[in-house]
C-alpha positions, 0 to 999 in steps of 0.5 A, spaced: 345 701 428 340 698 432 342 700 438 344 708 436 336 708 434 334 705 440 338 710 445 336 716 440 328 713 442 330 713 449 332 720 450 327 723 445 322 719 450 326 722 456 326 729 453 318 728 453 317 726 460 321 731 463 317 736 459 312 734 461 314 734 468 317 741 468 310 742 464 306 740 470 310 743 476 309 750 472 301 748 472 303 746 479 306 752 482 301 757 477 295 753 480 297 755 488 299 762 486 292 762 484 289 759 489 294 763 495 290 769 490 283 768 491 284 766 498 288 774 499 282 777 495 276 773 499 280 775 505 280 781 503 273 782 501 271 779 507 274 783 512 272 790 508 265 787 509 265 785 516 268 790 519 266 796 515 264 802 521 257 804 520 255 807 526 259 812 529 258 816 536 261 822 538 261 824 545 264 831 549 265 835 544 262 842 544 267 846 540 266 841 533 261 839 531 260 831 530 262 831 522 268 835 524 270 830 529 270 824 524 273 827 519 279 828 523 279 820 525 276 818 518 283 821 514 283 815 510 279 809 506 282 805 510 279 808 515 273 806 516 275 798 518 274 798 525 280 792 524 285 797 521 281 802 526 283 799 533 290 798 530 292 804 528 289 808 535 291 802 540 294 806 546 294 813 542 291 818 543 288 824 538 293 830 539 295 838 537 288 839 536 286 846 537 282 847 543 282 838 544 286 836 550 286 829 547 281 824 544 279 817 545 277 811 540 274 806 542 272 800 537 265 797 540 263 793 535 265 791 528 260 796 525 260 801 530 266 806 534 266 811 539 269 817 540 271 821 547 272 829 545 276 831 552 275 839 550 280 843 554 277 847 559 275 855 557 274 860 563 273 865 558 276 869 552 278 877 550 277 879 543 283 882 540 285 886 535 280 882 531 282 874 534 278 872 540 283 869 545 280 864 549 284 863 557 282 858 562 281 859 570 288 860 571 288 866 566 292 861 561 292 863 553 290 856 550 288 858 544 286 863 539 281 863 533 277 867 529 271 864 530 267 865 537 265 858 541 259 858 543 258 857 550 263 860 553 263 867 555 267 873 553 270 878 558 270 885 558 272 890 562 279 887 563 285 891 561 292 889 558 296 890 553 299 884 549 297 877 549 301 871 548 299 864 546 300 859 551 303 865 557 298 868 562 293 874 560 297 879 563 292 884 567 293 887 574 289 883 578 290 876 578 285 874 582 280 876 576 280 870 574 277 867 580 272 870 580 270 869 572 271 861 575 266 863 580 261 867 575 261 861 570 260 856 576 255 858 577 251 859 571 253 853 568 249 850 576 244 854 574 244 852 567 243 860 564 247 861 558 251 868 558 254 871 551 258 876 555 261 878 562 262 885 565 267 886 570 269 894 572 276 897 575 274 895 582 
């Protein structure tokens, strides 16, 4: 009798001890989750306020204004983290953007990045059927739009049919487009702002 109340003590004092283990590995694991969680959000905290991109620099552009330009690189929230900034811009370049040949993203600082706009190079545009088709120096259509650039002239007096994008304007005299490459040369040299450029039959 002795002996069966003592075992029955034994294994109540075993059952307390192990529950009291499998409390304390649960308190254990809990106390690490925890801690692994504040070490993530402080983490967290500090690389958002550490490396939040507070001056940008915007350079080369002519066709977009500098809010339009960090508005294309800035899509998200994320965004404005010059770490997550550097990783998702390494060795890419910015394309298919209207009248953008590429753009660079440099990250100078943690607070700071710079924008390179490389625009493609206009010779002219044409104004048709309400759209202006903007041509560079080798007559090539590379890009059309209801809005006019400024800085770049338009070209009248040329004769021509139909236009399609990304083929060569197409007009009797191919070297016309030599000519207006000379004229915007020079004006550009001599710093004179033209809104328009005549040419006749000859």
């Amino acid at each position: 009798m002795k002996k069966q109340k003592l075992h029955r003590k034994r294994k109540k004092q075993n059952k307390s001890k192990m529950h009291h283990e499998l409390r304390w590995r649960r308190l254990k694991k809990a106390g690490i989750a925890a801690g692994i969680t504040a070490a993530v959000i402080i983490a967290v905290f500090v690389v958002l306020r550490m490396y939040t991109i507070d001056t940008v620099i915007v350079e080369g552009n002519v066709h977009y204004t500098n809010e339009e330009i960090e508005k294309m690189v800035f899509e998200k929230k994320w965004d404005h983290n010059s770490l997550y900034l550097s990783m998702k811009y390494k060795n890419k370049q910015i394309e298919g953007i209207p009248f953008i040949e590429t753009m660079d993203v440099k990250i100078v600082s943690p607070h700071s990045v710079r924008i390179t706009v490389y625009e493609k190079a206009m010779a002219g545009y044409v104004e048709y059927k309400g759209q202006f088709f903007y041509f560079d120096k080798d007559g090539m259509i590379v890009e059309s739009s209801n809005v006019r650039t400024l800085g770049i002239p338009q070209i009248m007096g040329l004769k021509f049919d139909h236009i399609v994008l990304f083929e060569k304007l197409p007009v009797e005299n191919d070297n016309v487009f030599k000519q207006i490459l000379d004229v915007t040369q020079l004006l550009n040299k001599y710093e004179i702002a033209a809104d328009k450029i005549y040419f006749n039959e000859k």
